[in-house]
C-alpha positions as CSV (number, residue, x, y, z in Angstrom):
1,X,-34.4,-10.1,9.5
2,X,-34.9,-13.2,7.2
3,X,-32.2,-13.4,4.9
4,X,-33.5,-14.3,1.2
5,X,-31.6,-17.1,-0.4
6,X,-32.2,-16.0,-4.2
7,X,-30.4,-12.2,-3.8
8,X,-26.9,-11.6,-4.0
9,X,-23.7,-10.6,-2.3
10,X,-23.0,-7.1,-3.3
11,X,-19.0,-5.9,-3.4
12,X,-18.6,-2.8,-4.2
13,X,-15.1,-1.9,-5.2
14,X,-12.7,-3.9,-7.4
15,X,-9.6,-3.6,-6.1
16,X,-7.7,-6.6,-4.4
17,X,-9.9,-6.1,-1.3
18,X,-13.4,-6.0,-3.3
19,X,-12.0,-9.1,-5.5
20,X,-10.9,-11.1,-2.7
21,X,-13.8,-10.6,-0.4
22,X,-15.6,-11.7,-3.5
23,X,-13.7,-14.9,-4.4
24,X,-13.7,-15.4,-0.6
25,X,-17.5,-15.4,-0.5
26,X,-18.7,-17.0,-3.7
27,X,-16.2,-19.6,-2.4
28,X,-18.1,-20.4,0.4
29,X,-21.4,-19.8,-0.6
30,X,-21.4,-21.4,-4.2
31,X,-25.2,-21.1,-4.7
32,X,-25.4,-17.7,-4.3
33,X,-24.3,-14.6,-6.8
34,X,-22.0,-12.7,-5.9
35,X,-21.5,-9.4,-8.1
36,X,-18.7,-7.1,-7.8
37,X,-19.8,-3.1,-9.1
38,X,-16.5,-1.3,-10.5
39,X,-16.7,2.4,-10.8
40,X,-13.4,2.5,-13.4
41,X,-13.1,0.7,-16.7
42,X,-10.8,-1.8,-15.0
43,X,-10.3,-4.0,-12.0
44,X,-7.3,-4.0,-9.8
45,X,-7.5,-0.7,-8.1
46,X,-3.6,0.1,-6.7
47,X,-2.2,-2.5,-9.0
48,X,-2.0,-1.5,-12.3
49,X,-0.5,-2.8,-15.7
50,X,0.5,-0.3,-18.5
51,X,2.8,-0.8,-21.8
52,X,6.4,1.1,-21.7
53,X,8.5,0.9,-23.9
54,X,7.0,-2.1,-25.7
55,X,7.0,-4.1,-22.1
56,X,3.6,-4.1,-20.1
57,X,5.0,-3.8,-16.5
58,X,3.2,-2.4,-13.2
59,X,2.2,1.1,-12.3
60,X,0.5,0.8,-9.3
61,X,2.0,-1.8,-6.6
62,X,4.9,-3.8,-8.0
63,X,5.7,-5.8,-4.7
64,X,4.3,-7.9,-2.3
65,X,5.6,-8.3,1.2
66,X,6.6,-12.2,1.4
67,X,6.7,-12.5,5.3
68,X,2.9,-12.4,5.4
69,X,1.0,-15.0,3.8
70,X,-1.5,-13.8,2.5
71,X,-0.5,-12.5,-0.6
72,X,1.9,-15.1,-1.7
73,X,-0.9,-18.1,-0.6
74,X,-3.6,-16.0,-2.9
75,X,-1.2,-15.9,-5.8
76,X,-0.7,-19.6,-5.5
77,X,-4.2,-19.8,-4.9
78,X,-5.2,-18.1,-8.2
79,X,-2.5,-20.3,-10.6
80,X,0.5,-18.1,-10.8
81,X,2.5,-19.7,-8.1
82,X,5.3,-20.8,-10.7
83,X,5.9,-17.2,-11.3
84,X,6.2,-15.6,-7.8
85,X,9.6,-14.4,-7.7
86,X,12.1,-12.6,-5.6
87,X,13.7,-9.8,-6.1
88,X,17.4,-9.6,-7.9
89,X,18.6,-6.8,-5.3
90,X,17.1,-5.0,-2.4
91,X,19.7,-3.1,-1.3
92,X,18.3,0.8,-1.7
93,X,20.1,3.7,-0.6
94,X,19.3,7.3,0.5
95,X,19.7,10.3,-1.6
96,X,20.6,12.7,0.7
97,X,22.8,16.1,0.7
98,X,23.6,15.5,-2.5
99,X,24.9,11.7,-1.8
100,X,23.7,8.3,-2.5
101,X,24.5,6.6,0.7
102,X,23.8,3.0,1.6
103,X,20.5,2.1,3.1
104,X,21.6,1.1,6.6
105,X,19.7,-2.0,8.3
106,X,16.9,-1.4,10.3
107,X,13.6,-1.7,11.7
108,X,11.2,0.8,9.8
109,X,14.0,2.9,10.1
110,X,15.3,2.3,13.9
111,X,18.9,1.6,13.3
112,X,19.8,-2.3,14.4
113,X,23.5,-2.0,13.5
114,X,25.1,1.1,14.8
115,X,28.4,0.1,12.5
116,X,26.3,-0.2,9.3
117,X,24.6,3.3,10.2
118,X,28.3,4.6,10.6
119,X,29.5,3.6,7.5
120,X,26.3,4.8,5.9
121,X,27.5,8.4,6.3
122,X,23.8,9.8,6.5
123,X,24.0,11.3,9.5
124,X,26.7,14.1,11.4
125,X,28.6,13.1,14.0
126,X,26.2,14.7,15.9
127,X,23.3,13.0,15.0
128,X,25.0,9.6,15.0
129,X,26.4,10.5,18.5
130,X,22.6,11.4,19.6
131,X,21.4,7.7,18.3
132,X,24.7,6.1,20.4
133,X,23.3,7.5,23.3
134,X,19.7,6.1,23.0
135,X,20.4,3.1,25.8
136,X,21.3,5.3,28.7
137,X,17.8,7.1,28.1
138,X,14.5,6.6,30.9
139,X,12.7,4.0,29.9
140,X,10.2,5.5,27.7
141,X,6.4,4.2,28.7
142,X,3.4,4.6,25.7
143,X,0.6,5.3,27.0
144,X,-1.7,5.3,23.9
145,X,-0.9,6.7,21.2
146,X,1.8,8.8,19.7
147,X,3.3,10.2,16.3
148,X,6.0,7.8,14.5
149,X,8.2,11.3,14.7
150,X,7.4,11.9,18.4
151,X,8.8,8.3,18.9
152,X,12.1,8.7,17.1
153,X,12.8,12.1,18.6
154,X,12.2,11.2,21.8
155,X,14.3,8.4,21.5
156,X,17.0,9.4,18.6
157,X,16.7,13.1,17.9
158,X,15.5,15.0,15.0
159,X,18.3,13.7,12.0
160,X,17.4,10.2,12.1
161,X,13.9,11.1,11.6
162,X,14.3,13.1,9.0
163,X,17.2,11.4,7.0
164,X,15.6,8.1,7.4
165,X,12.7,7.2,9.2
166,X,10.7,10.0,7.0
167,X,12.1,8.8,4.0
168,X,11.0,4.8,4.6
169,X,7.6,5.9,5.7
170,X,6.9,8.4,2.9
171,X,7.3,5.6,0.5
172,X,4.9,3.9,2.3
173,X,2.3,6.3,3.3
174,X,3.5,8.8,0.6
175,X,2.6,10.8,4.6
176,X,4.6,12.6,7.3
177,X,6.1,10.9,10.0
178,X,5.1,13.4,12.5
179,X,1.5,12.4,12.2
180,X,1.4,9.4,11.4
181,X,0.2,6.6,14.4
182,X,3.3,4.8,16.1
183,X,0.5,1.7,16.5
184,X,-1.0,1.8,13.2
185,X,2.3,1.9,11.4
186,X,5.2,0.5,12.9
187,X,3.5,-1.8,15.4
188,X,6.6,-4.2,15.4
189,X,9.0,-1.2,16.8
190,X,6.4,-0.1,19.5
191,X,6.5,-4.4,20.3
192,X,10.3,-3.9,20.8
193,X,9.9,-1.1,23.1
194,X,7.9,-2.5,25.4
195,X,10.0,-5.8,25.8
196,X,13.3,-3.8,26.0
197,X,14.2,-0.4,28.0
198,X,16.6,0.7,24.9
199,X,14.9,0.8,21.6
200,X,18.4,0.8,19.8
201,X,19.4,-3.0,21.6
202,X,15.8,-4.0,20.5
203,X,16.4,-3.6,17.4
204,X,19.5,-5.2,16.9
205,X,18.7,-8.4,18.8
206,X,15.5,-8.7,16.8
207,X,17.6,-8.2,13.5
208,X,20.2,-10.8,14.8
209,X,17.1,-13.2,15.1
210,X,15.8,-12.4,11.8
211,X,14.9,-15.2,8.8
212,X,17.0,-15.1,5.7
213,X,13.7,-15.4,3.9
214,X,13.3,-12.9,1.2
215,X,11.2,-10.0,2.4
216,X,9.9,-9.2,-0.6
217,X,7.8,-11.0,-3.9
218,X,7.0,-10.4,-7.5
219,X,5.2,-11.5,-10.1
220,X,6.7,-12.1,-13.7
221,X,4.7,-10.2,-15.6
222,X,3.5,-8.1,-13.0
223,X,2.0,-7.7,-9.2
224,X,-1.3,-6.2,-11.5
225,X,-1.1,-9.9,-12.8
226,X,-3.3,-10.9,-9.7
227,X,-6.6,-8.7,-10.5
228,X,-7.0,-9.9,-13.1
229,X,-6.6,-13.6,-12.4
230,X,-8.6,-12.8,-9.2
231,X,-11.6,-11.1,-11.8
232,X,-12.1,-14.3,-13.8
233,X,-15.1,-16.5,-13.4
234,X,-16.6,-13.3,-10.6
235,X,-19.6,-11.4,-12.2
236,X,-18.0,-8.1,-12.2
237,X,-19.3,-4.8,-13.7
238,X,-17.2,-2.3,-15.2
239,X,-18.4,1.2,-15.0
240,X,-20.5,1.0,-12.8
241,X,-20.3,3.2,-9.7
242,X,-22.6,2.5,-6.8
243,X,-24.4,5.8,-6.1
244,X,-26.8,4.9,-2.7
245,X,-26.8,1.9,-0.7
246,X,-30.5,1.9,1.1
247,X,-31.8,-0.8,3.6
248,X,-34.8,-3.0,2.6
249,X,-36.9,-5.7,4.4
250,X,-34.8,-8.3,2.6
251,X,-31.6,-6.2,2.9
252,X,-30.1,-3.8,0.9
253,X,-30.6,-1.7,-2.2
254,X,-27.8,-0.4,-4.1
255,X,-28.3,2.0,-7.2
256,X,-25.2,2.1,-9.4
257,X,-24.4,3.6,-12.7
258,X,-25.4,7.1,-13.8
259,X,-26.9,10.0,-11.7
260,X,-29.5,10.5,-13.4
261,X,-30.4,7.3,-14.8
262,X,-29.2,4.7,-12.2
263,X,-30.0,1.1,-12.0
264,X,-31.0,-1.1,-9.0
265,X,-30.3,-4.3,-7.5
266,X,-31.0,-5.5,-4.5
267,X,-28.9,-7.7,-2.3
268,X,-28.8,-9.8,1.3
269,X,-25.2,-8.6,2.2
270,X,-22.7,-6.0,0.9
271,X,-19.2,-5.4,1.4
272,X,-17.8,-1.8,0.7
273,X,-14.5,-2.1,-0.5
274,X,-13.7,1.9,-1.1
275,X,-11.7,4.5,-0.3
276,X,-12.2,6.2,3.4
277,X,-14.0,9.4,1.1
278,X,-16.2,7.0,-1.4
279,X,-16.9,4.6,1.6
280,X,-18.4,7.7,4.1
281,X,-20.6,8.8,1.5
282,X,-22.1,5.4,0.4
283,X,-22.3,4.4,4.7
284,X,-24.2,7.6,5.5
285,X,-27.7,6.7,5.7
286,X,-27.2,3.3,6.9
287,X,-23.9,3.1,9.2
288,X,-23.9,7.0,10.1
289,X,-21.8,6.7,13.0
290,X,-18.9,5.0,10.7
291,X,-19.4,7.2,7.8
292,X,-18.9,10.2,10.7
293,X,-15.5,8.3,11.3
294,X,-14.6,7.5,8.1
295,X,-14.8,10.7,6.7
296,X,-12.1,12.1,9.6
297,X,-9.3,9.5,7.8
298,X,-7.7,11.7,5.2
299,X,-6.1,10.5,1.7
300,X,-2.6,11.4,0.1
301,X,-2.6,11.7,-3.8
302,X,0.5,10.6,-5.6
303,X,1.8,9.8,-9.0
304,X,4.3,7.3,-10.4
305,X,5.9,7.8,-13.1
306,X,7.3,5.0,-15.5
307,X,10.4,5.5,-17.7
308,X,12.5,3.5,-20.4
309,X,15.8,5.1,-21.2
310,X,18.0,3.5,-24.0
311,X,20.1,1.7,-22.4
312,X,23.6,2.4,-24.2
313,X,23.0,5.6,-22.8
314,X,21.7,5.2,-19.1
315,X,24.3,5.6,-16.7
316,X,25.6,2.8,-14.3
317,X,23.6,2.5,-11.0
318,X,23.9,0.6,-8.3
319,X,21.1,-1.6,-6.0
320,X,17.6,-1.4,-6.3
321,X,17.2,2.1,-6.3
322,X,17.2,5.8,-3.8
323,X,14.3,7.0,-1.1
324,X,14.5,10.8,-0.9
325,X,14.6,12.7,2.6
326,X,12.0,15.2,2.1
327,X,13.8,17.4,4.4
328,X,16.3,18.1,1.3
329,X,13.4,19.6,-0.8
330,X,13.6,17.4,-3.8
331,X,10.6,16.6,-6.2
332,X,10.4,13.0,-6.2
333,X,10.5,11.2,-3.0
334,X,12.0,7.3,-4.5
335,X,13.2,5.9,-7.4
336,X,13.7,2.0,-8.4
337,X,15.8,0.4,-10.8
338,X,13.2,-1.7,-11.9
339,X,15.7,-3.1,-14.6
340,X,17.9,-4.3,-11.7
341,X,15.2,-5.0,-8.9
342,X,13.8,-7.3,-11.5
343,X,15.0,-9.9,-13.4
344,X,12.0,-10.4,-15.7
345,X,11.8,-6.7,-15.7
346,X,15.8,-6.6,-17.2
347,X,15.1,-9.6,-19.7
348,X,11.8,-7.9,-21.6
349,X,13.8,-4.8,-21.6
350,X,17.3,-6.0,-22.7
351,X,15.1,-7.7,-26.3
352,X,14.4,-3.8,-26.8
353,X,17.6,-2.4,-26.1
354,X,16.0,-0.5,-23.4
355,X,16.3,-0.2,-19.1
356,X,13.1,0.7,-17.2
357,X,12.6,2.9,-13.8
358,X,9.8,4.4,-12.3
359,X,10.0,7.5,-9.6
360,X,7.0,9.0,-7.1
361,X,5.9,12.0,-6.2
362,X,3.6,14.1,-3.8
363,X,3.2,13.5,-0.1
364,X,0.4,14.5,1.9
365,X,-1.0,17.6,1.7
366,X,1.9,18.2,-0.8
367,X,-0.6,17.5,-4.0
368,X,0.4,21.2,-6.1
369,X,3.4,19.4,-6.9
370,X,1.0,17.3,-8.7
371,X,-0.8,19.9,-10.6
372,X,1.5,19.8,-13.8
373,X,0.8,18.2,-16.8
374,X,2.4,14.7,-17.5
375,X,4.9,16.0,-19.8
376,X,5.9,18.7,-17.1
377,X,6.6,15.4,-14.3
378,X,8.6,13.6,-16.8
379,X,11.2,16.6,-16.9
380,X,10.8,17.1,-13.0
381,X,11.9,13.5,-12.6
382,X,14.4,13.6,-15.5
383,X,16.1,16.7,-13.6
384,X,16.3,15.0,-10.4
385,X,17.9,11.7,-12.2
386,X,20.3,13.6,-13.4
387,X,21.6,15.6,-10.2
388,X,20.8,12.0,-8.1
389,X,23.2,9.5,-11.2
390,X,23.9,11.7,-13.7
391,X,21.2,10.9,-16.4
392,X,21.9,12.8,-19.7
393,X,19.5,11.6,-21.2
394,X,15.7,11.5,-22.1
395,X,13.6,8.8,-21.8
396,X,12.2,6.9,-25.2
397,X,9.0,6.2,-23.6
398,X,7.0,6.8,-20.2
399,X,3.9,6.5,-18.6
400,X,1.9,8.9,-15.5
401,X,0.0,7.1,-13.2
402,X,-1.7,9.4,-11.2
403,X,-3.1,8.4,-8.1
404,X,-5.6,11.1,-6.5
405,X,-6.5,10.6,-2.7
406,X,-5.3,7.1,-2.9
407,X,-3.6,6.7,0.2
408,X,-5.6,6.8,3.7
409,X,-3.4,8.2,6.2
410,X,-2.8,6.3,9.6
411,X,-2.7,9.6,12.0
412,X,-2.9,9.3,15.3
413,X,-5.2,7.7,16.9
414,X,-5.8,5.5,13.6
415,X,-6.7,2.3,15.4
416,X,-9.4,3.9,17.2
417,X,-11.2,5.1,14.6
418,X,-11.0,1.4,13.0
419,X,-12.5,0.3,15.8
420,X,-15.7,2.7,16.2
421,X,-16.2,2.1,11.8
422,X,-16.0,-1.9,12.8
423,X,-18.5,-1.4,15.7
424,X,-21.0,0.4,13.7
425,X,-21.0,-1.5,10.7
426,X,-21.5,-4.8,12.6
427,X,-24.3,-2.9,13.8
428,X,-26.3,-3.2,10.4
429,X,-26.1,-7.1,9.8
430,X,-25.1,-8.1,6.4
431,X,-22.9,-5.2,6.0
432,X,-18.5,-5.1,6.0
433,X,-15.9,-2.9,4.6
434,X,-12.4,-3.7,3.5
435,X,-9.2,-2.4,2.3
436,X,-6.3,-0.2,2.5
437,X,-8.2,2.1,5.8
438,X,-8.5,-0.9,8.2
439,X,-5.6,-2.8,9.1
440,X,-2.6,-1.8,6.5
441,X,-1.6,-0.4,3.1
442,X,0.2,-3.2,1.9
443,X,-1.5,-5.5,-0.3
444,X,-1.3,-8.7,2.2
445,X,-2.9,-6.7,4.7
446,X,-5.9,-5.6,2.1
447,X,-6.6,-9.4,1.3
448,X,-6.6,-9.9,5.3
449,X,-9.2,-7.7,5.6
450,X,-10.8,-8.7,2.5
451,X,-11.1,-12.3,4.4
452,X,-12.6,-11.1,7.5
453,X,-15.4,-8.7,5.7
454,X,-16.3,-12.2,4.2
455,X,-16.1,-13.4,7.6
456,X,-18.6,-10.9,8.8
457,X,-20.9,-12.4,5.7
458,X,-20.9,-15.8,7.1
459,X,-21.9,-14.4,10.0
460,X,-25.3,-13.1,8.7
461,X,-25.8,-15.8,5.9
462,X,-24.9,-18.9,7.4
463,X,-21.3,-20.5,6.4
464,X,-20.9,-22.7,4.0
465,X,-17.0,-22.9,3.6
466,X,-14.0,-22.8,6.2
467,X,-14.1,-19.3,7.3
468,X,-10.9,-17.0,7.6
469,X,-9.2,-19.4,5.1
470,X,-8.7,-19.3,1.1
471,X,-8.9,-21.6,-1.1
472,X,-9.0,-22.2,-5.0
């Protein structure tokens, strides 16, 4: 097929991955449009500012993981290096049985100190004797794939599962850790198993040989900050929802906008950067085989809700904030101290008298708890604060963010099915997806797929820039 210079580069999708992939691809093809469509009003997907309490903070994402590049380079990249920051305390801890016990260290929730878990006082003597005894276990072999809860049983037993591995992943995957793929998820603990018989010494040597570098980064003002500095100088339209992508002689088709009344335009590459449920519907007629796939990956909804409390009145806390087993039965699953995780975050606040927080709710298959109306989560939080620190008090001001099937779930098997949804879209030339289903939730590992969709454009239009790189 003869690609046409004078049509465009189609993204459909404006979240980090869409906007990346297009920055990434206008970069290197500067004579060509590049248009982004945008089914919401706004641009940023997951990351998200909103006003509380007189400060505009995030509602979506409010972190980036630092020891990938990615996402620190592209906020460099974009002009807002000299406000990446760190945060002012990571130190979490556990709400569980009624206690808020120290985070111990770990990997993704395999302990790598056995005196820091000790002290922790999360788990019985019983379960703390089960984890002691992990080294003088068989060897344990994967042979593909297996549940991140299969993994930890096997190896620790049941309470460390569900009093902290559960916890760490649900405030990742907002999923359960019983189906959720050892590979796709915690890829650096199934590494340590395979280079050390005991997944308990594997963990504390790779601890021990850990940077200092902060883990995570923020953005003063905001993670939802980068969007929008991503958005400028892109031709991207708001509102406008692609309905049909159809192949052409030249390429592709897409009608976007209304149902009834859509509008056209046609394009010589497009990169779908949706959701696994949006993405299958739009692949169907062209990539049939990956829309098949696609539409096996289910979605978590979740909400987070944003509070500012006076703060004469908000208790005294320690750290950054609490993850919640959900073994204990509680309504929200984490909290952060945004006040104390962030410095910029305390400074806006403290002009207004005020201290902000933000808790999340529903897991997987767990969305009825999301059925009430806003005002009803703002008491369900406000009840658990209380029996959690001892809140006696309202908030002045809050915000609901409700997230509906915003979270593809990595269940077994998960790196498969990327596989077979790479395959057959490589098999229609011109055409790559990105984001949050492929290679990771986080927003580093959204931007590196975001690069290698544009890679996959190069591919069929001819490169004109450096591929697998960014650059201003």
């Amino acid at each position: 097929m003869e690609v046409t210079p004078e049509l465009p580069v189609v993204v459909i999708g404006g979240g980090i991955a869409g906007l990346t992939a297009a920055r990434e691809v206008r970069r290197r093809h500067p004579g060509r449009q590049v248009l982004v469509l945008e089914g919401s009003d706004r641009v940023g997907g997951k990351l998200r500012l909103e006003e509380v309490g007189g400060v505009t903070l995030d509602v979506g994402a409010e972190s980036l993981l630092a020891r990938r590049p990615e996402a620190v380079d592209l906020v460099r990249d974009v002009g807002l290096g000299d406000d990446l920051v760190h945060p002012a305390t990571t130190k979490a801890r556990i709400w569980s049985r009624g206690r808020l016990c120290p985070l111990p260290r770990s990997v993704m929730g395999i302990p790598g100190d056995l005196d820091d878990l000790r002290a922790s006082g999360i788990l019985s003597a019983a379960g703390m004797a089960r984890v002691e005894g992990e080294p003088g276990l068989p060897r344990k072999i994967l042979d593909g794939d297996l549940s991140v809860g299969d993994l930890v049983v096997d190896r620790f037993g049941t309470e460390l599962l569900d009093r902290v591995v559960e916890p760490l992943l649900g405030g990742v995957y907002a999923g359960h850790a019983r189906e959720i793929s050892a590979r796709a998820a915690i890829p650096q603990v199934v590494a340590l198993l395979a280079g050390n018989p005991s997944l308990l010494h594997a963990a504390e040597d790779s601890l021990a040989a850990a940077s200092d570098d902060p883990v995570f980064a923020g953005i003063v003002g905001g993670v939802g900050r980068l969007p929008q500095e991503l958005a400028r100088g892109l031709d991207v339209r708001l509102g406008e929802p692609a309905i049909e992508l159809r192949r052409t002689p030249e390429g592709f088709r897409v009608l976007h906008g209304s149902a009834y009344r859509p509008s056209s335009v046609d394009a010589a590459a497009v990169v779908v950067a949706l959701p696994p449920p949006n993405a299958s519907r739009l692949l169907g007629p062209l990539a049939p085989a990956a829309a098949t796939v696609l539409a096996e990956v289910e979605v978590a909804s979740m909400a987070v809700v944003t509070m500012a409390f006076a703060a004469e009145q908000f208790p005294r806390v320690e750290g950054s904030g609490f993850l919640v087993p959900p073994v204990d039965g509680r309504s929200i699953k984490a909290a952060t101290y945004s006040f104390r995780k962030w410095d910029w975050v305390c400074r806006a606040g403290a002009d207004k008298g005020l201290v902000h927080l933000r808790a999340s709710l529903g897991r997987h298959r767990e969305e009825r708890e999301l059925q009430r109306d806003d005002f009803e989560l703002v008491d369900t939080v406000v009840v658990d604060l209380a029996a959690a620190i001892g809140l006696q008090s309202g908030p002045v001001d809050w915000h609901v963010q409700r997230w509906g099937g915003g979270l593809p779930q990595y269940a077994v098997g998960h790196l498969d099915r990327v596989a077979r949804i790479r395959s057959a879209v490589a098999a229609v030339p011109g055409l790559a997806v990105c984001g949050a289903t492929y290679d990771g939730v986080g927003v580093p590992a959204c931007i590196a797929s975001a690069v290698a969709a544009a890679d996959q454009v190069d591919r069929h239009l001819g490169v004109s820039g450096p591929q697998g790189t960014m650059g201003p």
